[in-house]
ROTORNU-663590 format. One record per atom (N, C-alpha, C, CB): z, y, x; residue in one letter. Coordinates in steps of 0.02 Angstrom, whole numbers, plus 50000, padded with zeros to 5 digits. Glycine has a CB too. Example, Ala and Ser with C-alpha at 12.3 -4.5 7.8 and 13.67 -1.06 7.14 Angstrom:
BEGIN
503904971650660A503904977550615A503904983550660A504524977650565A503544988850642S503574994750684S503945000250645S502864997050704S
//
This chain:
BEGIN
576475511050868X576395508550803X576835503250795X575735506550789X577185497750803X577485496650782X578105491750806X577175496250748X578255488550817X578735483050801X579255484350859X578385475150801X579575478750828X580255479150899X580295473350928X581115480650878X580365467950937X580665464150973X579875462051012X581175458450931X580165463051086X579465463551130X579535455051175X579495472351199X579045451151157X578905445651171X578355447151218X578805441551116X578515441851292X578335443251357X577505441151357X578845438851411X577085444451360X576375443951337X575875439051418X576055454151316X575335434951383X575295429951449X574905434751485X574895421751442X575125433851524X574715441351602X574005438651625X575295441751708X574195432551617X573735428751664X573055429351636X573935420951671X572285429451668X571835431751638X571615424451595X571335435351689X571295427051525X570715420751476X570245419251540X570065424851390X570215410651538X569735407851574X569015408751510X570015399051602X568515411851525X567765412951461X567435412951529X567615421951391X566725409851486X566275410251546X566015416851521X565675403651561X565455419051567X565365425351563X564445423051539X565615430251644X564315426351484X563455427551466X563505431051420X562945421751444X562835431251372X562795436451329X563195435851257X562085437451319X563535441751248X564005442751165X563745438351114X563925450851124X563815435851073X563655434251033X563915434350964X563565430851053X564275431950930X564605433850874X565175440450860X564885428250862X565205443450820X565575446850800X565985448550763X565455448650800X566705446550749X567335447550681X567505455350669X568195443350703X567485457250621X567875462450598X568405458750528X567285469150574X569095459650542X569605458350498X569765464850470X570185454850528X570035464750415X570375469550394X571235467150360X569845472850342X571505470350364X571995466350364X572785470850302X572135465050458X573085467350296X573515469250265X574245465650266X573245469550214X575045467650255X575395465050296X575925463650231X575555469350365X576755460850291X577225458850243X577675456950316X576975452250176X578225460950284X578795459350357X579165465650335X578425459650459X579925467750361X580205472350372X580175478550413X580535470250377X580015482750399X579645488650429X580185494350450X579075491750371X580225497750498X580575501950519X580165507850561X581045498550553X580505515150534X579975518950559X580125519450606X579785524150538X579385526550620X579425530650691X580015534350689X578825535950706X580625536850754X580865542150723X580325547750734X581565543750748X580565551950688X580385558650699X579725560250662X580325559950774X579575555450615X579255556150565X579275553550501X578875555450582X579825557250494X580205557150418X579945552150384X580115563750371X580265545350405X580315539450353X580215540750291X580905536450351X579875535650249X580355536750183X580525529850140X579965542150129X580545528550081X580885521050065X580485516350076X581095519549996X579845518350099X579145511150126X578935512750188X578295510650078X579315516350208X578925521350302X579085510850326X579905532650381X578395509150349X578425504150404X578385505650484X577895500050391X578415500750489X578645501550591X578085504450602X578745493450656X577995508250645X577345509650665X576925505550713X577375515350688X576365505750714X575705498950707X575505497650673X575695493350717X575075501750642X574445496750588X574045499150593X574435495350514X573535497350545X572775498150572X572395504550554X572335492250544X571735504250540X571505508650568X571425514050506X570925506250608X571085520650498X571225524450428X570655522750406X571385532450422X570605526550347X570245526350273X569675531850297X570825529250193X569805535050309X569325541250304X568695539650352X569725548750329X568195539550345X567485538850378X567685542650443X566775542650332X567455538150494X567695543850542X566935543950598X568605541250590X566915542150662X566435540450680X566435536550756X566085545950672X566315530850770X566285526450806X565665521850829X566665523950783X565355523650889X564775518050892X564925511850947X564015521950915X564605508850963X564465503251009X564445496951040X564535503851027X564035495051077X563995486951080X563225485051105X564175483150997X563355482351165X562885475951189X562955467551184X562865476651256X562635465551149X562645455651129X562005452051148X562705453351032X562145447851160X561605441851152X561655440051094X561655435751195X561745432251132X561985424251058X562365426851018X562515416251080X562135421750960X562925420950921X562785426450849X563775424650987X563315427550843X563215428550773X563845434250778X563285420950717X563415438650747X564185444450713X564485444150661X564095451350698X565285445450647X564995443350576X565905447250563X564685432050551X565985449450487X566435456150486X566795451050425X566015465850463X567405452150441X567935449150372X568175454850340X568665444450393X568205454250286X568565459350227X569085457450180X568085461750181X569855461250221X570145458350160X570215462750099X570795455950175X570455459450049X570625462249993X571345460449961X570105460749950X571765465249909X572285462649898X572405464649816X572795464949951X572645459449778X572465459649710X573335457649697X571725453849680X573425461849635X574095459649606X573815457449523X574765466949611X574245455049503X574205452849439X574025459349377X574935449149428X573985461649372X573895470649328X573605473849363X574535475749311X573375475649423X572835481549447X572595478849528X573275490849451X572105483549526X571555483549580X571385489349599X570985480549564X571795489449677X571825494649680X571665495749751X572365496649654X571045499449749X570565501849828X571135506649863X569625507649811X570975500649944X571575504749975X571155508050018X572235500850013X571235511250086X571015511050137X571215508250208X570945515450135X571045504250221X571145496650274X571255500850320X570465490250293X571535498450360X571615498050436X571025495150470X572225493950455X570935495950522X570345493450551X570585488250601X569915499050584X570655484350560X570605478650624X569985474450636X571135473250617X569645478950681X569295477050679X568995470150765X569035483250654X568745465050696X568945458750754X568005456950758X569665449650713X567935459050821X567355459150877X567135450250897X567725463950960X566945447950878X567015439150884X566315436550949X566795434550780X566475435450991X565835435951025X566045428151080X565715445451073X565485423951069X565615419051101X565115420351177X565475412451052X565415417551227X565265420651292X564765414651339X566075422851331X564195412751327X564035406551364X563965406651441X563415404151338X564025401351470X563985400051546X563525402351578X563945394151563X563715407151644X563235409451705X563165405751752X563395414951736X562505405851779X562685400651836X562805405451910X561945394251845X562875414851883X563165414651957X563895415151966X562895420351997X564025414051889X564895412551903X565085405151929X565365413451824X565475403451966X565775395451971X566365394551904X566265394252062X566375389151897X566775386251822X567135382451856X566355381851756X567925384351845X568395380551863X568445373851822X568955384151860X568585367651823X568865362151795X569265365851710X569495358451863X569435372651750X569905373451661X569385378151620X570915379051663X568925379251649X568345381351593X568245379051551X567825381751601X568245381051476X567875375251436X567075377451409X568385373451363X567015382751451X566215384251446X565995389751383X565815376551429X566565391451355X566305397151289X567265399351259X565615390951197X567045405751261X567825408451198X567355415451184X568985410951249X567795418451138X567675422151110X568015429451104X567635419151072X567835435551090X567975441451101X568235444851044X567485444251126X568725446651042X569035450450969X569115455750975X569635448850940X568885460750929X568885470150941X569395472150900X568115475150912X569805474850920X570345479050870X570055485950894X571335477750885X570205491850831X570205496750838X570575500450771X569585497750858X570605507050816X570695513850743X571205511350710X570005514950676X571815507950747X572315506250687X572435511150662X572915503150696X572715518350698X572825524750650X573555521250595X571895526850595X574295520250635X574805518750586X574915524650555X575435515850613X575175528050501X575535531950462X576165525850433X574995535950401X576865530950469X577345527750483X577765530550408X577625529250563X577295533850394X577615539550331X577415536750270X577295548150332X576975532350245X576695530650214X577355526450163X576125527950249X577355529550101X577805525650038X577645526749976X578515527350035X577785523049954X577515523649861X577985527349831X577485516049810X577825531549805X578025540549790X577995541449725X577475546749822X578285544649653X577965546649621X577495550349599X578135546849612X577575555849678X577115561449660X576515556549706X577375571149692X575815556349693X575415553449740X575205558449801X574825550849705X575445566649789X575285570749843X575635569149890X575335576949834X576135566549886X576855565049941X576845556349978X577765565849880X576535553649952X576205547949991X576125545450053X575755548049985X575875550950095X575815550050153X575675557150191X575335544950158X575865556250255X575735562450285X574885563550307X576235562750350X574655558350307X574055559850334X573355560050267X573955553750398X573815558950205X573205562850183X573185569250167X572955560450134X573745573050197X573565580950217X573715584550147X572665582350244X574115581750107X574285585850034X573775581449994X574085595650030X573165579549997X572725576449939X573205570649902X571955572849974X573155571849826X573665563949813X573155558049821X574065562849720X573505553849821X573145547349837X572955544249783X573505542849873X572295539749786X572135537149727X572315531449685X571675536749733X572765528549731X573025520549685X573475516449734X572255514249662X573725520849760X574265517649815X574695511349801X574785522949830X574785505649847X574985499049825X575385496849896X574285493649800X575685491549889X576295487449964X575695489250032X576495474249954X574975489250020X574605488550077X574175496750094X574055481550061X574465503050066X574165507850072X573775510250033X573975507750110X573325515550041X572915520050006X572325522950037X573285524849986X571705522250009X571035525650035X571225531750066X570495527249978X571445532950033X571565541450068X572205542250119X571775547649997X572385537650125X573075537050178X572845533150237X573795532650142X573005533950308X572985530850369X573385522650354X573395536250428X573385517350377X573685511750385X574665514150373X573385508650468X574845506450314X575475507150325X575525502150376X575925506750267X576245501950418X576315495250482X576455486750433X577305497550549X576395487650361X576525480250341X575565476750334X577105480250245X575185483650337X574395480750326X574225478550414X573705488550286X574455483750442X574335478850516X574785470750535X574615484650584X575155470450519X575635465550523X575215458750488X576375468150481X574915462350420X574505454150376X574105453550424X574005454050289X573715459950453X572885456350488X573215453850563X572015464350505X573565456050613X573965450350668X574085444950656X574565451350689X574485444550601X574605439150586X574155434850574X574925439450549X573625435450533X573025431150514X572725431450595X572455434950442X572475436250630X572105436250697X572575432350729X571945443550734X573235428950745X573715425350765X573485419550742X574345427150746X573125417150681X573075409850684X572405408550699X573285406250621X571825413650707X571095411150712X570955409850788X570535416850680X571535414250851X571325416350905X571145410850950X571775420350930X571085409151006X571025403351003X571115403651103X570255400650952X571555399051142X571695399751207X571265403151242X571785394551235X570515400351251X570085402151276X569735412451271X569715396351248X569945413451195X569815419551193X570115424451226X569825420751146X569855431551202X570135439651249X570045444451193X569535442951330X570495447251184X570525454251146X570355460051176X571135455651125X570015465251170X569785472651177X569965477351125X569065473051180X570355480851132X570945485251104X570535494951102X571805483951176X570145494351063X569805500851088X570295508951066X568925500651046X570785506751049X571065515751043X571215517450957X570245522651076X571695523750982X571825527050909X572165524450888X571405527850862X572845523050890X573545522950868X573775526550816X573925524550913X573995533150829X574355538750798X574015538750718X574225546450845X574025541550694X573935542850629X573525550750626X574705542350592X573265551650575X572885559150569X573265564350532X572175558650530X573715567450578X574265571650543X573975578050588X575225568850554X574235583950579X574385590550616X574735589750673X574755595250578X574615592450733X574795592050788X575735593550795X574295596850825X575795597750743X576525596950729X576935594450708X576685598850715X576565587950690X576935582250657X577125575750713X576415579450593X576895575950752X576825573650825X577085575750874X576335573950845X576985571750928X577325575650998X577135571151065X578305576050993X577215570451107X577035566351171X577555558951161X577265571751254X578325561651121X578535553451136X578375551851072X579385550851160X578195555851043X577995551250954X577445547450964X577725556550877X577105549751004X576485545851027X576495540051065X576105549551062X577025542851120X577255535651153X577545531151124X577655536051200X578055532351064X578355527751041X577875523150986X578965530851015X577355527150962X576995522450921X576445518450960X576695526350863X576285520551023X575965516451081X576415510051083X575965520651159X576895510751100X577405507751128X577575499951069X578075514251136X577595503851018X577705499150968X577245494350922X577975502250934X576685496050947X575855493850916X576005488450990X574925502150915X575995491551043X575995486351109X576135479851067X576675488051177X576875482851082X577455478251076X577275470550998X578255485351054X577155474850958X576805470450896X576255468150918X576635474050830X575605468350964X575095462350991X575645458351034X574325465251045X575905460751072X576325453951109X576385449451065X577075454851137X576805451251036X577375446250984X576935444550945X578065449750938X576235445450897X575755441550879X575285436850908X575515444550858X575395438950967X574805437751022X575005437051084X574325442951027X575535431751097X575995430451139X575435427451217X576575424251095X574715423451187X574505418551258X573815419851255X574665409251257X573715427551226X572955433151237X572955436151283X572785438751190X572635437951306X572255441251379X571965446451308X571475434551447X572295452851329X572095460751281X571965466251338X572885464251221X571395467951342X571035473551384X570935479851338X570275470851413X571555486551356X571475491551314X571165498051333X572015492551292X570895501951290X570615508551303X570935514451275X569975508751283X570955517451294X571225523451243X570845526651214X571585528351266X571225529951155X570805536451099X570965541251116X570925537451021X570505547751060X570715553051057X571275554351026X570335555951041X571755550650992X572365553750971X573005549051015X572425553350878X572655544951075X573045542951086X573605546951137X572785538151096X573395555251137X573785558851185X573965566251139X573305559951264X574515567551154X574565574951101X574685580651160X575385574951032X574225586851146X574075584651069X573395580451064X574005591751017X573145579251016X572625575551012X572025579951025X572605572150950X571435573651083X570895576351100X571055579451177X570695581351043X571745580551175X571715585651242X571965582351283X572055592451243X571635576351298X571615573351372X571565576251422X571205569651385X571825574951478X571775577651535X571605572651590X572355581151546X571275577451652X570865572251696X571135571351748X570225573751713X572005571251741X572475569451804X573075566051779X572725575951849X573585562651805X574145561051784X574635564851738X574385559851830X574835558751709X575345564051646X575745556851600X574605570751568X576225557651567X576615555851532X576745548551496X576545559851502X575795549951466X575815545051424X575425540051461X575575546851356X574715543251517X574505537251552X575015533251584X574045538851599X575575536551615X576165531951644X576665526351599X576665537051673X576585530651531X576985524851509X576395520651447X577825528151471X575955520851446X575305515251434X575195510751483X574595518351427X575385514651558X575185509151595X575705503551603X574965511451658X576235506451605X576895502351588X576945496551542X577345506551562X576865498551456X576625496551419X576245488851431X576335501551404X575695491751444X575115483851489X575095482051526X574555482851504X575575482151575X575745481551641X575755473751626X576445485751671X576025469651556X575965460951572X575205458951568X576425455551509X574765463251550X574125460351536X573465463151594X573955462651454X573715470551616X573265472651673X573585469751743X573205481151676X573315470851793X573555468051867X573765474451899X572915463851915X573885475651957X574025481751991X573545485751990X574215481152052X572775483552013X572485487352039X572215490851993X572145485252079X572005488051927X571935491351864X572425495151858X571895487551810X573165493951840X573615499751843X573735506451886X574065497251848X573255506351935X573285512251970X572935515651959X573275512452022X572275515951944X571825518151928X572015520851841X571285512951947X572135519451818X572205520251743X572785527551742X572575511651702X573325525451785X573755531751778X573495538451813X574425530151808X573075536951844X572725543551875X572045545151830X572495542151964X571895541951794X571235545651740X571295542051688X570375545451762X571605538551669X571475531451582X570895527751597X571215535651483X570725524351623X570135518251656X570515516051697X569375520151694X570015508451694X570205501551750X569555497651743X570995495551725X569615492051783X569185486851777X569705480351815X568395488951818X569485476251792X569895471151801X569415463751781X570585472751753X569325457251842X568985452751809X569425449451773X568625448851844X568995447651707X569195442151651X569175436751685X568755441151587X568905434651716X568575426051751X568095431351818X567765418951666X568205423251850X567495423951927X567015426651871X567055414051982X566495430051882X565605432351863X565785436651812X564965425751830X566465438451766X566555443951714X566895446851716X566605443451665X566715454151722X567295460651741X567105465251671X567105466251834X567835464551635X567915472151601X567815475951619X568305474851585X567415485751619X567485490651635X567875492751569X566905493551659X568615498051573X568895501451509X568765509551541X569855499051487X568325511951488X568225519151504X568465523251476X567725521151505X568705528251507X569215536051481X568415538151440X569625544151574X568295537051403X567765542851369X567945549051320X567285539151326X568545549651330X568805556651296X568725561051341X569535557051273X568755559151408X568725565651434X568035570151447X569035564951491X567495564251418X566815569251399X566875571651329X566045565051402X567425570451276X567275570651206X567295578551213X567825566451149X566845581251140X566825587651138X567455591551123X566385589051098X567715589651095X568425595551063X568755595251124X569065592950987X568565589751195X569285591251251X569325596551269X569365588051317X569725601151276X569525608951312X569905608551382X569865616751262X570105602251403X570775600851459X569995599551502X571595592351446X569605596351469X569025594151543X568355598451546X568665585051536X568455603651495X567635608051461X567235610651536X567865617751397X567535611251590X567135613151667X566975608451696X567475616651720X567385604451691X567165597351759X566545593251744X567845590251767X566235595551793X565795589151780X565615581051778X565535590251801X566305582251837X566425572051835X567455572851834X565945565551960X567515573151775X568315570951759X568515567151794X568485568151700X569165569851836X569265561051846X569215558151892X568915557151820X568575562951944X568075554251957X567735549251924X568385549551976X567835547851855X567545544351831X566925541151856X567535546751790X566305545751840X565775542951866X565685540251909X565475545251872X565945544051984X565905541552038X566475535452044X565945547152086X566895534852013X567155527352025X566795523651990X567845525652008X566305524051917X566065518451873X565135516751905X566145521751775X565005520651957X564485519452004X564785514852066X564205526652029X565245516652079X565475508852139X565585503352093X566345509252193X566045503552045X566325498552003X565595494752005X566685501451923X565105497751963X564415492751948X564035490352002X563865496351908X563945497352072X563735492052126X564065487952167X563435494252165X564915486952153X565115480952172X564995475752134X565675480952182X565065475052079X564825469952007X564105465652060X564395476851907X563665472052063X563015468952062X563035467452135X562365473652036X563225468752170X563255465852244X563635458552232X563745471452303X564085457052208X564615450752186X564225445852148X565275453152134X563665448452093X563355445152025X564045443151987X562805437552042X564165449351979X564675450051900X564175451851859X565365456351892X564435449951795X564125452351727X564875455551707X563725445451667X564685460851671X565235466251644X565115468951560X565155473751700X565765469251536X565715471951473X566245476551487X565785467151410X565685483551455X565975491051455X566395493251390X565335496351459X566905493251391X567355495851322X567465501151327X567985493351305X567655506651284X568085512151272X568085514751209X567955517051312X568425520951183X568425522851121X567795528751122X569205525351098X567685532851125X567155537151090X566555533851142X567295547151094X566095533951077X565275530851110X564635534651134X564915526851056X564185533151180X563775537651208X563185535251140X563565536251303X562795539051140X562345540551078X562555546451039X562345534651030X562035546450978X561905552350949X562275547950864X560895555350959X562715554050836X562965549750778X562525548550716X563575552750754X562655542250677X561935541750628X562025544550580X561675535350603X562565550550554X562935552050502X562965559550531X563625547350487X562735563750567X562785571150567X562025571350619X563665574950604X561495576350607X560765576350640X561095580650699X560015580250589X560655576150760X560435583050823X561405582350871X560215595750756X561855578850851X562705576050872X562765571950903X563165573850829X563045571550962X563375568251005X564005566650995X563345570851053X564415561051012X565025559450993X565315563051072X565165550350969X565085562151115X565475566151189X564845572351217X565635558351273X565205577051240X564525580451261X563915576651305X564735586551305X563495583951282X562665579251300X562725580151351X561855581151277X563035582051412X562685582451491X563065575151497X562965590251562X563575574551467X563905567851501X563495560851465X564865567651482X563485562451399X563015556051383X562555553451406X562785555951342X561995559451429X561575559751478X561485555051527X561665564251503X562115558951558X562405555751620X562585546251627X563135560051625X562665546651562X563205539151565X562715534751544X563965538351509X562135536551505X561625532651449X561255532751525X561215537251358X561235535651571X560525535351624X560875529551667X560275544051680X561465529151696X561795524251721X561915516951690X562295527051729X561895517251634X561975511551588X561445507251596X562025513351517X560755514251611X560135510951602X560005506051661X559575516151595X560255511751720X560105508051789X560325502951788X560315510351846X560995501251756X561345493951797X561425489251732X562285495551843X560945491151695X560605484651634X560605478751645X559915484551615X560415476551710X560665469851737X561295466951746X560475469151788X561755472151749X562365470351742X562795471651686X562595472051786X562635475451656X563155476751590X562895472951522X563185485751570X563125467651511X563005464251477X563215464651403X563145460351506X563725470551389X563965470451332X564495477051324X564245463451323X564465482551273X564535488451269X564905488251206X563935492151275X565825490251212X566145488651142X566325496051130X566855482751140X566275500451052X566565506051080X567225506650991X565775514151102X567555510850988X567685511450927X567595518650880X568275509250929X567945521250869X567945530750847X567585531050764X567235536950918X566885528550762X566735530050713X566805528550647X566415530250724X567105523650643X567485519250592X566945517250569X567985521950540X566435517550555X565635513150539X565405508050581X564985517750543X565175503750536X564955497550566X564115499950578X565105490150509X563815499350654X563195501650652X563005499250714X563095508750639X562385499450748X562165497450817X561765501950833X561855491050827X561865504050890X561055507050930X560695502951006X561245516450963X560205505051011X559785500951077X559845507151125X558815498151061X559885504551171X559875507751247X559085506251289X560575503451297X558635510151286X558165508751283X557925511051377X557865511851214X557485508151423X557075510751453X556485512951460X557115509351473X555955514151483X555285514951484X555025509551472X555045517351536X555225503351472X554945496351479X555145491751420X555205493051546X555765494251368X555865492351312X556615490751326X555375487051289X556805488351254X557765486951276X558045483251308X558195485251235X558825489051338X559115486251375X559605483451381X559105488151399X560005486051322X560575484751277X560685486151196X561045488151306X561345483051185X561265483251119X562045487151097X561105474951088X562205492951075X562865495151080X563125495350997X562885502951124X563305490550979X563605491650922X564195494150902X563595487850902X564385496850825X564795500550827X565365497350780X564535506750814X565905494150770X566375491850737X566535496650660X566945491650791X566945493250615X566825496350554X567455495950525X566285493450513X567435500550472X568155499150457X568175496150372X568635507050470X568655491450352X568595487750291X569125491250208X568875479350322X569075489750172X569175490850112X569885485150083X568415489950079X570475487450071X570615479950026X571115483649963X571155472050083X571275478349938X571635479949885X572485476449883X571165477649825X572675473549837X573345470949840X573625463849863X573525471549782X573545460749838X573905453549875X573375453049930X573945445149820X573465451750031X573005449550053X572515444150044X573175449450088X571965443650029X571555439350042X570855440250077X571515436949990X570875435150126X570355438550183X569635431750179X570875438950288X569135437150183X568515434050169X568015434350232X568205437550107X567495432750240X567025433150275X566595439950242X566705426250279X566445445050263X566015448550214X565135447650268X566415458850198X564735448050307X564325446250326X564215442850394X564095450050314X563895439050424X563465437750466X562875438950486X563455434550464X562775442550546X562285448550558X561695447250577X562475453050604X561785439450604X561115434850618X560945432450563X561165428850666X561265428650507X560925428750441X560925432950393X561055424550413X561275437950401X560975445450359X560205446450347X561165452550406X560005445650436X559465450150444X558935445250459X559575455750498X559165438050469X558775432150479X558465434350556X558175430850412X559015435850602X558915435950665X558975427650702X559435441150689X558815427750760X558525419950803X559225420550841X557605420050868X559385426650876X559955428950897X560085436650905X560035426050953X560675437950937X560955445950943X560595450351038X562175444750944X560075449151064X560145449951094X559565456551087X560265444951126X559365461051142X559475466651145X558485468651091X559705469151243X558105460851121X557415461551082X557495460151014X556865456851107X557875456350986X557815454450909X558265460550892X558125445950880X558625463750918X558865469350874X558615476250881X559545469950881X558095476650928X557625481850939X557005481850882X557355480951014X556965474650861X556515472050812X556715474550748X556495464850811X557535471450733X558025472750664X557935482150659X559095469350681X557805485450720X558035492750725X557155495550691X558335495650829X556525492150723X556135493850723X555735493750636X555945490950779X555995486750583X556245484850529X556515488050475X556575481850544X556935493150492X557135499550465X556915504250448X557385501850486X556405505250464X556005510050487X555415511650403X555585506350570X555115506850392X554575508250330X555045509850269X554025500950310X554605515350232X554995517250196X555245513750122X554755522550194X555065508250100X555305503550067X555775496450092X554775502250040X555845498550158X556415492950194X556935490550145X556875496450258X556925481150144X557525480250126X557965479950178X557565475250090X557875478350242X558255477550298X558625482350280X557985477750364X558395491250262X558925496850298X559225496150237X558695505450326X559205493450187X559475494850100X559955489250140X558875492450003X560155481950168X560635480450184X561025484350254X560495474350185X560585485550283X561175488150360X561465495550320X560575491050469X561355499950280X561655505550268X562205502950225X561205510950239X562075497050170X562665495050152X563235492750189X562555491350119X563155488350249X563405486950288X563875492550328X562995484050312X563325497750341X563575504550370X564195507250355X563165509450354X564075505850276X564695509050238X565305503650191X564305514450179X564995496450260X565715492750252X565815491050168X566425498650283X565235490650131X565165488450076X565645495250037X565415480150072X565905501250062X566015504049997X565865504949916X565975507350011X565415505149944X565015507249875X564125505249898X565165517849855X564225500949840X563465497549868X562795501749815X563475486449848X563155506449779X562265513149753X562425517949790X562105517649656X562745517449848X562685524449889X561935521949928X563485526449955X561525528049908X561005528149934X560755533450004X560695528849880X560175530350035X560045534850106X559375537150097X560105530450182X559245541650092X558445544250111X558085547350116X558135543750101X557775549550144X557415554750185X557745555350236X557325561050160X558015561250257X558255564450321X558845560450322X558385572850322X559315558850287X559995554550300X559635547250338X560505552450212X559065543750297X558705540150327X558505540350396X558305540250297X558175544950409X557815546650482X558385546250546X557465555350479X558955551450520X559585551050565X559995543250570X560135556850533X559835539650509X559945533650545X559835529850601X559835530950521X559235527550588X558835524550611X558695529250676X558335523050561X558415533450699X558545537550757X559085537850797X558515542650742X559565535550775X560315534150806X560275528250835X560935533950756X560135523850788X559935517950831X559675514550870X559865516050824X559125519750872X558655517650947X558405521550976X558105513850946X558945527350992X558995532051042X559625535151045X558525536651036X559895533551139X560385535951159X560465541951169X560515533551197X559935542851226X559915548651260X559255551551227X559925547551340X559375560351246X559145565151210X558505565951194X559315569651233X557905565251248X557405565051243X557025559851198X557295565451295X557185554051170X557025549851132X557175549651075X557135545851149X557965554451067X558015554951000X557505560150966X558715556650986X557455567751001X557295571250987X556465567250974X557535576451028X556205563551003X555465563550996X555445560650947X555045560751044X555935554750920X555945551050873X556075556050799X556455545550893X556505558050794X556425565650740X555735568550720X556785572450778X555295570950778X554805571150772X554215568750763X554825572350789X554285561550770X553865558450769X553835557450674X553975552550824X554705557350658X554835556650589X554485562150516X555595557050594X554395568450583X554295573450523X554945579050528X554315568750442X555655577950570X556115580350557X556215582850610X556515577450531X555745585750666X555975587350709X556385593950716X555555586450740X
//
């Protein structure tokens, strides 16, 4: 995605103490700079560099475990003097989570005892993206549909141009702050036909999205995951070495260490500590996603599992606390009944492990669905986590970036941690809720605030949210009436 001139990114890890998530940013962003395309996807007189954020189109993304603190989602908007005109944002979406002190971590002298966590996802650049007369010709990724009001910062119906990623860096460039860490969850490329693409088109817009967090984000500590389009063709990951894991790993080679880099080129995962007592896990979860047909036999891709079962009982042998990132999320989606975002033997699989080492996974980032939403990770004994799902924002013409909620005073929560939002989940539930009349607005990122939910769209909400794995959803359906 985008830029060129590659500024040497600080390797060295964010000193954060390690405790429970707490706040949460989502930016949306919009840009201004000189733009140069991808080759090989036919520029045209506004094609920007490739890198920007995330698309327009509802897509589907869950996850997230927090404590403290406060979530809380910015929205920009962009207004010109004569029209107003709904674009579709990029997702930058900025994850804000302040991290308080463990005492089985030791605190160096350069601790300052709290930073904070920023989520990007789903940039999704369209490098093709120009203001057209015809609005069918707009962009490649809205697939022939014309667009509805296309402006300098894109179109609802169009993937990110690279000048809307460029405004929200830029703005995430002045809020960031030494102490913080970025988590980079996936989805680069744009939503075109597999023939519009290729392995180095992919690399090169990897390459160039990199290259643009450096140079915005010159003295961040950025821990990345990959998507499903982050390999072509798209979805069809594979569960051995190849092309693009080598040159991704390349890519982050100033921000991962070796040992993370080895691991990553042989399946797309690493772990790597942030600080003494906090270890990232970044998980390949494409290679459980359903459309992969490269992994449809294996039962453990990869290795995966069996490396993310040592990974946690070294954690817990050490007393690390760990936050699990990747792009597609384990749960059931709140927007299609009886759906998994990765197949069910593996969700299964991953939601039963999650459960076990609850003591250690302190915090669960995922991206994919482009909805802002949460679910609980529940045991026999009550919750264990909290996996929320990042969202994607709305703007219009000149940037201007706002606060659009705070999730502890939304909902008049005490804090984010896994009981008060099992509470917020449980809240939802009666059928005159104002709670769910705000979280569905929220859901839908304030699109449209009379889009209404209810009955069965209802039930599949809320059932999403407080049930991962299968047997709980299904009972919960039933318990609804919808089984």
């Amino acid at each position: 995605m985008a830029e060129a001139e590659k500024v040497s990114a600080h390797s060295a890890q964010r000193h954060l103490s390690p405790g429970s998530l707490p706040a949460q940013r989502h930016l949306s962003p919009a840009f201004s700079r000189a733009e140069a395309p991808v080759p090989g996807l036919s520029p045209r007189s506004e094609a920007p560099v490739p890198g920007a954020q995330s698309q327009t189109r509802p897509g589907a993304e869950p996850g997230l475990n927090q404590s403290q603190d406060q979530r809380t989602r910015t929205r920009t908007k962009t207004r010109s003097s004569r029209t107003r005109t709904r674009t579709r944002t990029m997702w930058l979406m900025v994850l804000l989570c302040s991290v308080a002190p463990l005492t089985a971590a030791p605190m160096s002298k350069h601790h300052s005892g709290a930073g904070r966590m920023w989520h990007i996802t789903d940039l999704h650049l369209d490098p093709t993206f120009h203001l057209d007369p015809d609005p069918a010709h707009v962009c490649s990724s809205s697939k022939g549909a014309a667009a509805l009001a296309p402006g300098p910062f894109g179109d609802y119906l169009c993937d990110a141009p690279y000048r809307l990623l460029l405004s929200a860096l830029d703005t995430l460039g002045r809020m960031v702050k030494e102490d913080d860490f970025v988590i980079w969850t996936g989805d680069s490329p744009p939503h075109v036909p597999p023939a519009e693409l290729s392995t180095d088109l992919v690399i090169q817009i990897l390459a160039n999205l990199t290259l643009t967090i450096q140079d915005k984000l010159p003295k961040v500590q950025v821990f990345p995951a990959v998507g499903n389009h982050d390999y072509w063709p798209q979805d069809q990951m594979p569960d051995s070495p190849n092309d693009i894991y080598s040159a991704a790993a390349r890519l982050w080679s100033p921000w991962l260490q070796e040992g993370a880099l080895q691991t990553f080129v042989k399946g797309g995962f690493y772990s790597q500590l942030l600080r003494p007592g906090l270890r990232i896990v970044s998980l390949n979860t494409i290679l459980y996603y359903g459309p992969n047909a490269a992994t449809l036999n294996s039962s453990d891709p990869a290795g995966q599992f069996q490396w993310l079962q040592g990974t946690l009982e070294g954690a817990e042998r050490n007393q690390e606390q760990v936050y699990v990132i990747a792009h597609v999320p384990v749960g059931f989606l709140p927007f299609v009944r009886n759906t998994t975002a990765m197949r069910r033997e593996h969700n299964e699989r991953l939601s039963a492990m999650f459960v076990r080492f609850s003591h250690v996974i302190k915090g669960q980032f995922y991206g994919h669905t482009h909805r802002d939403s949460l679910m609980v990770l529940r045991d026999q004994s009550g919750p264990v986590a909290v996996l929320p799902e990042p969202d994607r924002s709305q703007l219009q013409q000149r940037a201007q970036w706002r606060l659009e909620y705070v999730l502890t005073e939304a909902f008049a929560l005490k804090d984010l941690s896994p009981a008060s939002l099992l509470s917020l989940a449980s809240d939802l539930l009666p059928p005159s809720s104002k709670a769910f009349l705000t979280y569905f607005n929220h859901f839908n990122v304030e699109f449209n605030p009379r889009l209404s939910c209810e009955g069965r769209c209802k039930v599949d909400q809320v059932c999403a949210v407080l049930n991962v794995a299968q047997s709980g959803y299904e009972r919960c359906l039933g318990l609804q009436g919808h089984g």
